[in-house]
N, C-alpha and C positions, 0 to 999 in steps of 0.2 A: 504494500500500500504506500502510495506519497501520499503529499501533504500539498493540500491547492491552496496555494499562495502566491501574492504576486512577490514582486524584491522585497526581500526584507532590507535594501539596505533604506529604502523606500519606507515599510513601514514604520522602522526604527526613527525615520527622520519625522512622520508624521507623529506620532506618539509623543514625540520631545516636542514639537510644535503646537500640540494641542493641548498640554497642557500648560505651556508656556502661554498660548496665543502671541507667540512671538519669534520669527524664525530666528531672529537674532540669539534670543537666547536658548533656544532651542541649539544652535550652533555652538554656542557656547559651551553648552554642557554635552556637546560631542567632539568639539573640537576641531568642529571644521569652519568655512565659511558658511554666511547667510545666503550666500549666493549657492553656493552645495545644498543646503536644505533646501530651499528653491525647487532646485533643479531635480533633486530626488522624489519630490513630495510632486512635481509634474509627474515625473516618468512614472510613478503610483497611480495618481489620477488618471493618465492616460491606457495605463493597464486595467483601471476598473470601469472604466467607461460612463465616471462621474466625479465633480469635483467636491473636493472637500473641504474647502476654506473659499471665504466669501474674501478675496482681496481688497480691502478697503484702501484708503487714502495712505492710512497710518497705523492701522489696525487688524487683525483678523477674525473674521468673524467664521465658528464652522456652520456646514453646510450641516441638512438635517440626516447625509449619509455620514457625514464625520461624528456630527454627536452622536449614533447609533454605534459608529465602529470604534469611537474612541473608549470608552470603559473598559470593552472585554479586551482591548488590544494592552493598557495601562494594567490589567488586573493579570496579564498573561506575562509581561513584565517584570513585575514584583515577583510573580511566583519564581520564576525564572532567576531572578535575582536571589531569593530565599536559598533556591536549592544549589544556587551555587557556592552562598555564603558557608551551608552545613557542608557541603563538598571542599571545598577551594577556597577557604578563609584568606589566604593568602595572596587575594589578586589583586592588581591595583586598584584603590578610588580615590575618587577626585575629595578633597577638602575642602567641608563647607567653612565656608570661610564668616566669621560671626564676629558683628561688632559689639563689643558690650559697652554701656556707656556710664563715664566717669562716676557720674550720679550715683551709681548700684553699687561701684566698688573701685577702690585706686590702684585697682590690682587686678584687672580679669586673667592675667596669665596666671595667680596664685588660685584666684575664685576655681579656676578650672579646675588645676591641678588637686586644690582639697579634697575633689570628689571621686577620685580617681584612685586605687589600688597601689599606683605604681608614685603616683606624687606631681605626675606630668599631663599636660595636654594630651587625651588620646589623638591617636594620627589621622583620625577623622575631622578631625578642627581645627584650626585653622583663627586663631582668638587674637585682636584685636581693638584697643580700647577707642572707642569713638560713639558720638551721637550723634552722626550725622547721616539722614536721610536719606538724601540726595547719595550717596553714597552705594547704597543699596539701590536705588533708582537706576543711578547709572551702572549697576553692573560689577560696580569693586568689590562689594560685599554679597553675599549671600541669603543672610539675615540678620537683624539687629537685635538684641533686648534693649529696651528703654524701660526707664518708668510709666508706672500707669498705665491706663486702660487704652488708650490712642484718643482718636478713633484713626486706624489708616485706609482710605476708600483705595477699593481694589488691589491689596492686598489681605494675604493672609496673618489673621490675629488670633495668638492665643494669650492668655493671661495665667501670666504664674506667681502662685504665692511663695514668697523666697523667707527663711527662716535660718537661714543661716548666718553666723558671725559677719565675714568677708560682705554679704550684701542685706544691709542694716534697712532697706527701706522694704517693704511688706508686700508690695507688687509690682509686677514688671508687663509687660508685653515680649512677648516674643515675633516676630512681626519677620516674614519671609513672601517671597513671591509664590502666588497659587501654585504656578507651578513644582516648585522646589518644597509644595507640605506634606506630598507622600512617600517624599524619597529617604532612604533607608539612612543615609549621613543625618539628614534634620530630625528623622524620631529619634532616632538613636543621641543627638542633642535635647531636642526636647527632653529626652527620658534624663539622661544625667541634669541637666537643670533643672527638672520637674522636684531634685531631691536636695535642693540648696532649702 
């Protein structure tokens, strides 16, 4: 038996762009050009003999075949992901790269470390002291904590109650792009921040 699919390297490009809605950083976090996504996410489309993204001005918007294929394609992903983590712990990832800001603590390389076994930033992180938005916007960062609640429109926000020494103040945001809130680096931070 195969398996009827068109390129994967096609859908891997669409999957990173649909959750992004953004080929840019869909590119990003595969490491190629915007123009490569592009160009993959066409030769997709033109294999399935319908488009998936409504190309706007400045925006993406998906088609109602993309919001149909995109979940089970995202949810085929992770699992894929999962079983290779329990197989091949060892392979490379990318670092979420996370700004913590001054406000929380004068130290996020030690805030990190406290919580950690070993005493160090695990190699999934990537910690940096800043409260700067814009920063994350454009792409340098990953995700921030900040104080409070936001509000950040069209990103993703979660709210953590911190109780530890290192960050004295009682709630935080953790605030990341949509796309970047299911990925295996951001829980796996959220979870060790979740215990400050």
């Amino acid at each position: 038996m195969s398996y009827r699919l068109p390129p994967l390297t096609g859908i891997k490009a669409f999957e990173a762009a649909g959750r992004h809605l953004s080929f840019k950083l869909a590119a990003e976090e595969l490491s190629v050009t915007p123009g490569a996504i592009s160009q993959q996410i066409k030769h997709l489309e033109r294999a399935l003999g319908f488009p998936l993204f409504h190309r706007l001005h400045r925006s993406l918007v998906l088609t109602g075949h993309g919001e149909a294929l995109l979940p089970a394609l995202s949810d085929a992903f992770e699992r894929m992901s999962t079983a290779m983590d329990a197989v091949a712990s060892s392979l490379p990832t990318k670092r979420l790269r996370l700004g913590v800001s001054p406000d929380l603590t004068d130290d996020p390389h030690r805030l990190v470390a406290t919580l950690t076994k070993t005493g160090q930033a695990p190699d999934y992180l990537q910690v940096s002291s800043t409260d700067d938005v814009a920063s994350l916007l454009s792409g340098a960062l990953d995700a921030i904590m900040r104080p409070g609640p936001g509000p950040y429109p069209g990103m993703h926000s979660e709210v953590l109650n911190l109780h530890h020494a290192f960050a004295p103040r009682h709630r935080a945001s953790l605030v990341v792009w949509p796309g970047l809130a299911k990925c295996r680096e951001f829980l796996k931070a959220r979870s060790l921040l979740s215990s400050l």
